[in-house]
VOMINU-322230 format. One record per residue (C-alpha): x, y, z. Coordinates in steps of 0.5 Angstrom, whole numbers, plus 500, padded with zeros to 3 digits. Layout:
! VOMINU-322230
XYZ
...
! end
This chain:
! VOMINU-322230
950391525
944391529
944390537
942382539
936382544
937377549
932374552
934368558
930362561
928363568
922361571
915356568
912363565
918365562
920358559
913357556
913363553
921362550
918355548
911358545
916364542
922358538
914355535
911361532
918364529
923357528
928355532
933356526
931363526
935365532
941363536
941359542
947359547
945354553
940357557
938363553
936366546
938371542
936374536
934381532
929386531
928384524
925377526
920381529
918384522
910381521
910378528
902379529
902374522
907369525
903368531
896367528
900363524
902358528
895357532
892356526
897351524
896347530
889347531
886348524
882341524
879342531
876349529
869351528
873354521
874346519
867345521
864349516
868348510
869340511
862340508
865341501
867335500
860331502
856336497
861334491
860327493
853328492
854333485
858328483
852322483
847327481
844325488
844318486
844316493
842322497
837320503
833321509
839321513
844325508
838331509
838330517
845330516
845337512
839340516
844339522
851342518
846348517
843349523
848346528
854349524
853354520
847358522
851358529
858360528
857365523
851369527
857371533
858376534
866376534
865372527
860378524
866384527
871381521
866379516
869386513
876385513
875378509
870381503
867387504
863386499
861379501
852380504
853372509
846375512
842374505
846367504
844365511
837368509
836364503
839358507
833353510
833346513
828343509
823337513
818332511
811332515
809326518
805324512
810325507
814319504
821319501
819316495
814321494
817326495
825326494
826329487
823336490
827335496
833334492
831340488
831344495
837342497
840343490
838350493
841350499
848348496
847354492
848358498
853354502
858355496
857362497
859361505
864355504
868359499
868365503
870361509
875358505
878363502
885365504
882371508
877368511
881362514
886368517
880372520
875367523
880362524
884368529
878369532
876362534
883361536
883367540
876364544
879357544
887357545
890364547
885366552
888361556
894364557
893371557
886376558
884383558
888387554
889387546
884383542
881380548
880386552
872387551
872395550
878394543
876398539
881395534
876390529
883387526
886382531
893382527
894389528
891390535
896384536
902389534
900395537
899392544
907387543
910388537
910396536
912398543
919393541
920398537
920404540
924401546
929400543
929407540
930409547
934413550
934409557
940411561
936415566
931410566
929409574
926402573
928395572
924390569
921385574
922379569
930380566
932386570
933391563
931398565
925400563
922408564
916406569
910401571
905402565
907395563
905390569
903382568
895383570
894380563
897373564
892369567
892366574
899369575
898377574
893381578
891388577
896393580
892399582
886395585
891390589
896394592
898389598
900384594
907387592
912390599
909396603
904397597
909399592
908395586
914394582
912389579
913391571
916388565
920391558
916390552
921385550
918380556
911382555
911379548
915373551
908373555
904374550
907366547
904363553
898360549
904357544
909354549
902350552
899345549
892345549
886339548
879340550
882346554
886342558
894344557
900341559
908345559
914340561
919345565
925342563
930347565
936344562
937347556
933351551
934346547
932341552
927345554
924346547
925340544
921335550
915340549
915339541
915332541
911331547
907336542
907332535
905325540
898329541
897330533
899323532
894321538
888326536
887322529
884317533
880322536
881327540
880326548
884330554
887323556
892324550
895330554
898324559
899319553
903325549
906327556
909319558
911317551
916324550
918323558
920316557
923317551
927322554
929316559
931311554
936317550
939318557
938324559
941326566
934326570
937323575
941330576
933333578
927332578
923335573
916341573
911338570
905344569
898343566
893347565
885344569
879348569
882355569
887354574
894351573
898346578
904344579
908337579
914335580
916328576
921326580
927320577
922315581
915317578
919317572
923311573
916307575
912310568
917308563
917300567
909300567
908303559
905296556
900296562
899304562
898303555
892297557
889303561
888308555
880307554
879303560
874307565
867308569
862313570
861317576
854320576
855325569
863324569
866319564
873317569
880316565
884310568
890311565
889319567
887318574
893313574
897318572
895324575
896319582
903318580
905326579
901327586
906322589
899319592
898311592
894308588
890305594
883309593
883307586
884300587
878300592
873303588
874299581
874292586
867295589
864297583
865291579
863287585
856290586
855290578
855298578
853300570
857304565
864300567
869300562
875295564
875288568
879285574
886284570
886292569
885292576
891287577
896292573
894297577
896293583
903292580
903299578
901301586
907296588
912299583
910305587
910303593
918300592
920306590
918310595
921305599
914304605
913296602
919293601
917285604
913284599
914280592
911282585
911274584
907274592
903278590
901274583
900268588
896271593
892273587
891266585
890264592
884268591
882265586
881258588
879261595
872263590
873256586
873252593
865256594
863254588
865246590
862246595
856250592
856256596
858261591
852266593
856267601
860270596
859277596
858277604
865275605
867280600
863286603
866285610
874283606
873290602
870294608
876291613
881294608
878301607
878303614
885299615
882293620
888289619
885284625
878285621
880282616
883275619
877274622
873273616
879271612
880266618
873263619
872263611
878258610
875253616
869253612
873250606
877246610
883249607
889253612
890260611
897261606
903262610
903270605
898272610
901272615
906279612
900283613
902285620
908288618
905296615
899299612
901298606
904290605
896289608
893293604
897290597
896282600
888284602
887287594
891282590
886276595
880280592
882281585
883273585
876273589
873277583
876276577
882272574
886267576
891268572
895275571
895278563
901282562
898287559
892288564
887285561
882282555
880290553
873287550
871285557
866290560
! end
């Protein structure tokens, strides 16, 4: 019987690599007993196909692979009808595919290097060669011209057969499809060595993935390691010397023999067995990645635990990305499987939860506590009012329901936020996406925070809905009086008063407004004094009332104002 490798759960790298690890080969497929996993060599038979297998499983519909050979299904639609029905826009279309797809994925270079390895036969060149756009000059009209375009294009898919069954074939989706994965997905977890090391001289990636994780595994467990002098840095097994260092992970690793201060009076002992460094190697598994932002749940309870929260926050992405994929469903995956979780009664009031996400090349780090939790699960039907709501910012499109969130995992107030989409909407800026009753359940959201929080405790929900609605006939008193255009000057100086925190700013206007209308200030007001917060959340619920409607929708709004 064969000797069971273990490997133990420990810290966020580690796990993101056991998680990535159970995906690529089956969590039925090894034993798990509390915080470790255990299993033997012959699970490692044919590993480099195993890994490659489950990217291009998970990611096959956003590959540049899917791109090319999706176009069959149109060519055959058009064949079928003997292009009864094939027009300009169906040519603009098809001249696109072949200049904007084809001609630019497959004359790259990294493409072009396992050309050999799918059919080595195959000349692409001549098909691309042979493969032209075709366009009508200024004084050519379709009626005049069609039955000669149609015999070009009949050309052209003459070719594109050729390219498409090439690509399609079971070869070509192994090679092309690892090659835009490892470009796309695994270069965001590791870098520098294997087949992303840019002098390899391996043109195969399954193999040069197996030299550099796989066949080192072997060797070591031949190994007589009694004298060993080291141990390994991550599960402290004992290892012959330091040849085999993190340097590769990204954003974690660093080169030993450059950098020696960062290790103890210059000695690096920072260095790992095979077994951990092709856990490592699983990283990019274990995150899950949209448009190169990635998301890792480090639910340190169990395996299990660990590897089924990630899962199903995994399967939310897939089934949001049918509706097109957008980097906001990463936190509409990430709310659905927490929340769920919640509802299953999980223990995490017992500790707070690390939630790490993969932004623009670097990682950061969040930690949801049982609050933050307890604060999204009670505001999902008004998150989910939020989910393609936005403004733009210079040449930046801003998610709501992901600035939201993002402020919740901070533990930041969402204070700023609310100043800016009243401003904006208030000065009549272009590119908004959202209405003041969004603006509303974000307020409530920010209440809920700030109860928790345990910073504004004398101020209601339902104080707050009224003091909304005092906004509102404050606007409408205006309008009687026909006075609406002294409106936005008083909204001005209430806004400005509430950025800068000018609590008696505030009143002076708020006070000199009413005695224009005759009316006294409601009673609610007078809570503004006690903290920064209660003045603040008072003054936002008077504007939203000032600016938008009176009465508050529970879903955070009507989605088709804009």
């Amino acid at each position: 019987m064969q000797t069971e490798i273990e490997v133990r759960a420990d810290d966020w790298l580690i796990n993101a690599g056991l998680v990535g690890f159970l995906n690529i080969v089956g969590k039925e497929n090894v034993r798990i007993d509390g915080q470790t996993i255990y299993f033997t060599a012959d699970l490692l038979e044919d590993f480099e196909t195993k890994y490659f297998n489950f990217f291009i499983k998970e990611y096959k519909e956003t590959l540049s692979w899917s791109k090319i050979v999706s176009y069959k299904d149109t060519m055959e639609r058009f064949r079928a009808e003997d292009f009864a029905s094939f027009d300009e826009e169906a040519l603009d279309n098809l001249n696109k595919y072949v200049k904007d797809v084809v001609k630019f994925y497959l004359k790259k270079a990294n493409y072009i290097k396992v050309f050999s390895l799918i059919d080595s036969k195959a000349d692409v060149n001549k098909w691309l060669e042979n493969l032209n756009t075709i366009n009508l000059t200024k004084k050519q009209k379709w009626e005049d011209v069609k039955a000669d375009i149609i015999e070009k294009v009949k050309q052209n898919y003459t070719q594109l057969d050729a390219i498409i069954d090439f690509c399609a074939s079971d070869k070509g989706l192994q090679y092309l499809a690892a090659k835009n994965l490892i470009y796309s997905v695994i270069n965001k977890g590791w870098s520098g060595i294997s087949f992303l090391l840019k002098q390899t001289k391996i043109m195969d990636p399954y193999l040069d993935y197996k030299t550099s994780f796989v066949d080192p595994i072997i060797e070591y467990l031949d190994t007589d390691l009694s004298k060993a002098k080291y141990n390994c840095f991550s599960c402290n097994q004992p290892i012959k010397n330091l040849k085999l260092d993190l340097s590769f992970m990204n954003e974690v690793g660093f080169d030993t023999a450059r950098k020696t201060a960062h290790v103890w009076d210059f000695n690096n002992d920072v260095a790992t067995c095979p077994i951990c460094r092709l856990i490592y190697s699983c990283v990019p598994a274990g995150f899950t990645y949209v448009y190169g932002e990635g998301m890792f749940i480090n639910d340190s309870y169990g395996v299990d635990e660990l590897h089924r929260v990630n899962e199903r926050m995994r399967n939310s992405i897939l089934r949001f990305n049918k509706d097109g994929i957008n980097s906001t469903n990463t936190y509409r995956a990430l709310v659905e499987s927490i929340t769920m979780e919640h509802e299953n009664n999980r223990r995490y009031e017992l500790a707070d939860i690390q939630l790490v996400r993969y932004e623009n090349e670097h990682y950061r780090f969040n930690l949801l506590s049982k609050k933050m939790l307890d604060i999204v699960n009670d505001s999902r039907g008004i998150l989910k009012s939020l989910i393609r709501c936005g403004y733009k910012e210079g040449n930046l499109n801003i998610n709501l329901y992901k600035e939201v969130i993002q402020h919740l995992m901070n533990n930041e107030n969402l204070f700023t936020l609310i100043h800016k989409l009243i401003y904006y909407k208030q000065t009549n800026v272009n590119g908004l996406y959202y209405n003041m009753g969004h603006v509303s359940g974000i307020l409530d959201i920010n209440t809920k925070f700030l109860k928790e929080m345990e910073v504004m405790t004398n101020i209601s929900q339902k104080q707050l809905w009224f003091v909304q609605n005092c906004g509102a006939e404050f606007k409408e008193g205006y309008v009687t009086k026909k006075s609406e255009n002294k409106i936005s000057g008083i909204t001005y100086k209430l806004l400005n008063s509430l950025k800068v925190n000018d609590k008696d700013g505030f009143m002076d206007t708020l006070l000199n407004s009413y005695s224009y209308l005759a009316k006294p200030i409601p009673n609610v007001f007078m809570n503004v004094f006690t903290n920064d917060e209660a003045f603040k959340s008072v003054g936002y619920a008077f504007m939203l009332g000032v600016g938008g409607e009176k009465t508050k929708k529970e879903d955070g709004g009507n989605t088709d104002e804009k």
